[in-house]
VOVO-965961 format. One record per residue: residue number from 1; x, y, z of N, C-alpha, C in turn. Coordinates in steps of 0.1 Angstrom, whole numbers, plus 5000, padded with zeros to 4 digits. Example, Ala and Ser with C-alpha at 12.3 -4.5 7.8 and 13.67 -1.06 7.14 Angstrom:
2
n,n.u,n.v,n.w,ca.u,ca.v,ca.w,c.u,c.v,c.w
1,5132,4943,5078,5123,4955,5078,5132,4967,5078
2,5128,4978,5071,5137,4989,5071,5129,5000,5079
//
This chain:
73
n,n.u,n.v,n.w,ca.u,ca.v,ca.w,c.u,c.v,c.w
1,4013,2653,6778,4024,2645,6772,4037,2650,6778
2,4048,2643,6780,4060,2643,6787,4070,2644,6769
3,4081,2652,6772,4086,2660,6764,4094,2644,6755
4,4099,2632,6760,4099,2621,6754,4092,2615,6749
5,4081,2612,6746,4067,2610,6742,4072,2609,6728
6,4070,2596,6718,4066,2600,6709,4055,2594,6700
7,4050,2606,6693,4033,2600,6687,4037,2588,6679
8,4030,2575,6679,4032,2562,6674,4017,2562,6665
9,4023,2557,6657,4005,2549,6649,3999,2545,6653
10,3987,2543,6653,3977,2526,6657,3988,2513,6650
11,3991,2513,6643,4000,2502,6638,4011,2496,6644
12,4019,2512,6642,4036,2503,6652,4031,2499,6667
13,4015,2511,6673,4017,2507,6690,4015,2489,6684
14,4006,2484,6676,4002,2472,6679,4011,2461,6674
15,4025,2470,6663,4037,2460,6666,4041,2459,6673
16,4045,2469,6682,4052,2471,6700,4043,2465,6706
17,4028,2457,6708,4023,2452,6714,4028,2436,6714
18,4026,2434,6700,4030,2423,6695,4044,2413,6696
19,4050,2432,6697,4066,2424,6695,4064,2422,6712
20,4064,2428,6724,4068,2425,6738,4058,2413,6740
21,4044,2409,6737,4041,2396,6742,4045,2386,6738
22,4054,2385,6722,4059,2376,6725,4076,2378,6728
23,4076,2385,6732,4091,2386,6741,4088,2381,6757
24,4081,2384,6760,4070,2378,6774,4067,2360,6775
25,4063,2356,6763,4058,2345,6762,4077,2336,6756
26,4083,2344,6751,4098,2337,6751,4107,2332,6763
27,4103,2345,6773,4107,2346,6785,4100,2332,6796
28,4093,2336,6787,4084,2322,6802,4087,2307,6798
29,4084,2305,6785,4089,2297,6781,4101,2288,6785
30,4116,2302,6785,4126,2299,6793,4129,2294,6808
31,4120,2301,6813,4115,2300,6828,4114,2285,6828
32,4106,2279,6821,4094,2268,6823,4104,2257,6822
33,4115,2261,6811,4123,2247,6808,4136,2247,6820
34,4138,2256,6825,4148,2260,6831,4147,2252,6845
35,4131,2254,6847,4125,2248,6859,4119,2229,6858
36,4118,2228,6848,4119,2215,6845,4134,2210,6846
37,4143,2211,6838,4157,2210,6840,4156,2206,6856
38,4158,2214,6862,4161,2215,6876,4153,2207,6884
39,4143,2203,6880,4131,2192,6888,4134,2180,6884
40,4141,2182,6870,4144,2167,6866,4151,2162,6875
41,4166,2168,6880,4179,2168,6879,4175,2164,6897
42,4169,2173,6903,4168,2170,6918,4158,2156,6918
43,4151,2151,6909,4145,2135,6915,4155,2129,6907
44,4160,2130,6897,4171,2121,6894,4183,2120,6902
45,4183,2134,6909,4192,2127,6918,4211,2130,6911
46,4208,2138,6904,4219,2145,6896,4224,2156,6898
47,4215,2164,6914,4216,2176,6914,4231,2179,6922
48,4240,2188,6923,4253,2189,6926,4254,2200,6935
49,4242,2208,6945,4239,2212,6956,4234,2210,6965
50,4234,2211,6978,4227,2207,6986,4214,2220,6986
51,4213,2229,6982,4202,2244,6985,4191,2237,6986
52,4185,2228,6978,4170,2222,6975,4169,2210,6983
53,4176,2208,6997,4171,2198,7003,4163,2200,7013
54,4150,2198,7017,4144,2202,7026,4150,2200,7038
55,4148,2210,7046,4152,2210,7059,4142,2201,7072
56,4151,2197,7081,4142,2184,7088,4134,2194,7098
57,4121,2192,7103,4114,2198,7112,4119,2198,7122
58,4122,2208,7130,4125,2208,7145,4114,2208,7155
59,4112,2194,7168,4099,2196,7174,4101,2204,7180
60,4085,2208,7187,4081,2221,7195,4092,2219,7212
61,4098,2226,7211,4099,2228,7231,4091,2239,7240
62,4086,2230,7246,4080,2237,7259,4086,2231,7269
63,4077,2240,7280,4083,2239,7293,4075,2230,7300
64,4065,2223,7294,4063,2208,7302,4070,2197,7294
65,4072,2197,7285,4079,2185,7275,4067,2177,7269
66,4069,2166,7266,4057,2161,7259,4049,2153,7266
67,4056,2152,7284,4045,2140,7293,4033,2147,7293
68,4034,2154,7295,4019,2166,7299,4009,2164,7289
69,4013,2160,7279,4000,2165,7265,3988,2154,7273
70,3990,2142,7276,3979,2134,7278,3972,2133,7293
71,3982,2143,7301,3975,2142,7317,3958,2151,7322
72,3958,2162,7310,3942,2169,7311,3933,2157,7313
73,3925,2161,7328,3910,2154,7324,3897,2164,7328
//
């Protein structure tokens, strides 16, 4: 044992069990609406950043360009 340690009941550990999972399950909860909010808001089209816009694909460059892809026989 570490000199902070202190002996707890079977009882309070399983209030301190009780009390953190649902401080856990509060937290997620928050998470969950927080993330809905923001899914709403970007398909409605309400959203007032650009951060969540996908970015457009940039094609591949090579050093034949794209005539080449069909000349193999």
């Amino acid at each position: 044992m570490f000199e902070n340690d202190i002996d707890l009941s079977k009882e309070e550990r399983e209030c301190l069990r009780m009390w953190f999972r649902q401080a856990i399950a509060q937290v997620e909860v928050e998470e969950a609406t927080a993330a809905i909010i923001r899914d709403r808001a970007f398909f409605e089209g309400n959203e007032s950043h650009r951060a969540t816009a996908v970015p457009r694909r940039r094609s591949a460059r090579t050093r034949t360009g794209t005539h080449g892809n069909g000349v193999l026989v």
